[in-house]
C-alpha positions as CSV (number, residue, x, y, z in Angstrom):
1,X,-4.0,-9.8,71.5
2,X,-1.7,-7.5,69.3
3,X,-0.5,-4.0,70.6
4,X,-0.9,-1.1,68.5
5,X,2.5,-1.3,68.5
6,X,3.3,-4.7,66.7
7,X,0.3,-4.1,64.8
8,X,2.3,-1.0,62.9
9,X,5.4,-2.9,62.8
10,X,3.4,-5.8,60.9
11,X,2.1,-3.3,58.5
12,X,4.8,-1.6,57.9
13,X,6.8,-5.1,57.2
14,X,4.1,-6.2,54.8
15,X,4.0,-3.2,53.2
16,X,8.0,-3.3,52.9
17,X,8.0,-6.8,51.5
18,X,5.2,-5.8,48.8
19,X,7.7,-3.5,47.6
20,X,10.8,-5.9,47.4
21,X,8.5,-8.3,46.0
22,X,7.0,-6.1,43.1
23,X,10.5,-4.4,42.2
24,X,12.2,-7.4,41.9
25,X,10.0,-9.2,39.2
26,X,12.2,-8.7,36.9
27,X,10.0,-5.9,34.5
28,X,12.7,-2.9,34.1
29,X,15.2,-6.2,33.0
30,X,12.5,-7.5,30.4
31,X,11.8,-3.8,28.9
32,X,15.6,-3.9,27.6
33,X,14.7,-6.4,25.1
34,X,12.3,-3.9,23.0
35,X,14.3,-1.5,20.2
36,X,12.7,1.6,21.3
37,X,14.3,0.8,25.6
38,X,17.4,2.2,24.4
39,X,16.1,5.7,23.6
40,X,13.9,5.3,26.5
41,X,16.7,5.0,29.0
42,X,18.3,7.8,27.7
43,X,15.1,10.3,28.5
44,X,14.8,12.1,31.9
45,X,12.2,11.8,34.5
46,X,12.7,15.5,35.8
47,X,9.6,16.3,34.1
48,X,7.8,14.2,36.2
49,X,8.4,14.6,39.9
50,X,5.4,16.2,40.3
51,X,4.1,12.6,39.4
52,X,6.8,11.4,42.4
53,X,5.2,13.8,44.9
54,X,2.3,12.7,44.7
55,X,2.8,9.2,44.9
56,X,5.0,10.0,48.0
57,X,1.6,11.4,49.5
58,X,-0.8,8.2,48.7
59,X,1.8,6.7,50.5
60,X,1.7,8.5,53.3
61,X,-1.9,9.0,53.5
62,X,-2.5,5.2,53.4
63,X,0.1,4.6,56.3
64,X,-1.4,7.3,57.9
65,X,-4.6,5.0,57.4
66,X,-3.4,1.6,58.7
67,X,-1.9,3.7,61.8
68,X,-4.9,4.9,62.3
69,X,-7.0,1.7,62.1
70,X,-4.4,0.2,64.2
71,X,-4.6,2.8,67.2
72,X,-9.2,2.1,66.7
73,X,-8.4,-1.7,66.9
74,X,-6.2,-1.4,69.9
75,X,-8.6,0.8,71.9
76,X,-11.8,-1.6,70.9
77,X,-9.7,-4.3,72.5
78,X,-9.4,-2.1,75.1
79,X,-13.0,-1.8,75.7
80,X,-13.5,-5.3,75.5
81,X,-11.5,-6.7,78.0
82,X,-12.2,-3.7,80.1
């Protein structure tokens, strides 16, 4: 059986490798080859950290999530072998 606590290390691995994986397929390197990725890389994204925030919090919520589906699985093993 898997503790609560290896159980939230996994997560948190897979969801650290999902991230690797995602920024690193090569889409920001692609975009250069349009005409109109030069004036976008010259804009700012100050007008969108709200946008940031919030992303910051889905995050969060949905760790928040697998922690908590993590500490319900470890106590129904609980009761099982109990």
């Amino acid at each position: 059986m898997l503790s609560k606590r290896s159980i939230v290390i996994r997560s948190g691995l897979v969801a650290l490798l999902m991230l690797l994986v995602f920024s690193s397929t090569g889409i920001a390197q692609e975009a250069t080859q349009f005409p109109q990725a030069t004036a976008m890389g010259q804009q700012s994204l100050k007008p969108y950290w709200h946008v940031f925030i919030a992303y910051a919090i889905a995050v969060l919520l949905i760790l928040g999530w697998v922690v908590s589906i993590a500490r319900r699985l470890a106590s129904l093993e609980k009761r099982i072998v109990d």
